[in-house]
C-alpha positions in Angstrom: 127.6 68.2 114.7 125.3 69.8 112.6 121.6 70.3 113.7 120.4 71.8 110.9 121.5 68.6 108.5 120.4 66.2 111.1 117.0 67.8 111.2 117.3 67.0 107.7 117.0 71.1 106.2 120.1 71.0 105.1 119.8 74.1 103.2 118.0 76.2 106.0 120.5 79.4 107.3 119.6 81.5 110.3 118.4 84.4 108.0 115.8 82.2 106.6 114.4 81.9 109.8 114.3 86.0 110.3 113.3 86.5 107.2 110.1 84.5 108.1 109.5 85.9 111.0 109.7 89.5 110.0 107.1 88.4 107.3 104.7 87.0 110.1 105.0 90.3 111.7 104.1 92.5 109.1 101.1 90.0 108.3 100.4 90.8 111.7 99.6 94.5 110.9 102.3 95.6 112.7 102.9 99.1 112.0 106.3 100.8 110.4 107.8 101.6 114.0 106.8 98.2 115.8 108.0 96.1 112.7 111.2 97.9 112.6 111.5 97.5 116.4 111.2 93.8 115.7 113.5 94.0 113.2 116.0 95.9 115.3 116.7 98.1 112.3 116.4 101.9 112.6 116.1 102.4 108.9 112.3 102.1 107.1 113.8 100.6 103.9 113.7 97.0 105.4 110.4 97.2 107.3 108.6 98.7 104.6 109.6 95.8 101.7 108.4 93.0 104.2 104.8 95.4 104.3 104.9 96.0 101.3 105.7 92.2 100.5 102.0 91.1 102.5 100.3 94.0 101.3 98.8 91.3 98.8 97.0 90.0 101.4 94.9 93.1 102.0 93.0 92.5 98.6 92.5 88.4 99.9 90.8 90.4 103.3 88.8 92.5 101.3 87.6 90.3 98.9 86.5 87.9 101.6 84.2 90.3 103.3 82.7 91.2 100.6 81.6 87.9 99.8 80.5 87.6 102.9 78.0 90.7 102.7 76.8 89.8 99.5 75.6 86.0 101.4 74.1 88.0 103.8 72.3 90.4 101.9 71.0 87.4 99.4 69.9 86.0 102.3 68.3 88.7 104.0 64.4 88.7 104.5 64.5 91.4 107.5 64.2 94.5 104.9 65.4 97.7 106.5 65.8 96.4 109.5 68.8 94.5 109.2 70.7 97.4 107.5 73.8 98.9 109.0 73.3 102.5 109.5 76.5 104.8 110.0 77.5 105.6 113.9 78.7 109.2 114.9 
């Protein structure tokens, strides 16, 4: 019997499935050591293609919030008051 052709992925393999999951972890922002602990490697070459493989996703990140200060700003009728001001 087998399950993967009766779940009907017959094409699926086991390493697909770690494959995604060690690309869900390094979307999570999991950092070299932790991803590689995931992984169960002890060698950065692995961890650091499936970072560098979401690293894409940083520009999607940054290019969202800056949309979302430029709404913000168009919208904004407090003046100086609703400014951020740097801490520390």
């Amino acid at each position: 019997m087998d399950v993967v052709k009766d779940m009907g992925l017959s094409g699926l393999h086991f390493h697909d499935l770690r494959h995604t999951g060690n690309m869900l972890a390094a979307a999570s922002g999991a950092g070299l050591k932790d991803l590689m602990a995931h992984m169960g490697h002890d060698n950065v070459r692995a961890a650091m293609i499936y970072q560098h493989a979401v690293r894409g996703a940083d520009k999607l990140i940054t290019d969202a919030i800056d949309q979302q200060l430029k709404k913000r700003d168009e919208g904004d009728d407090d003046g100086p008051a609703g400014a951020l001001a740097p801490v520390g």
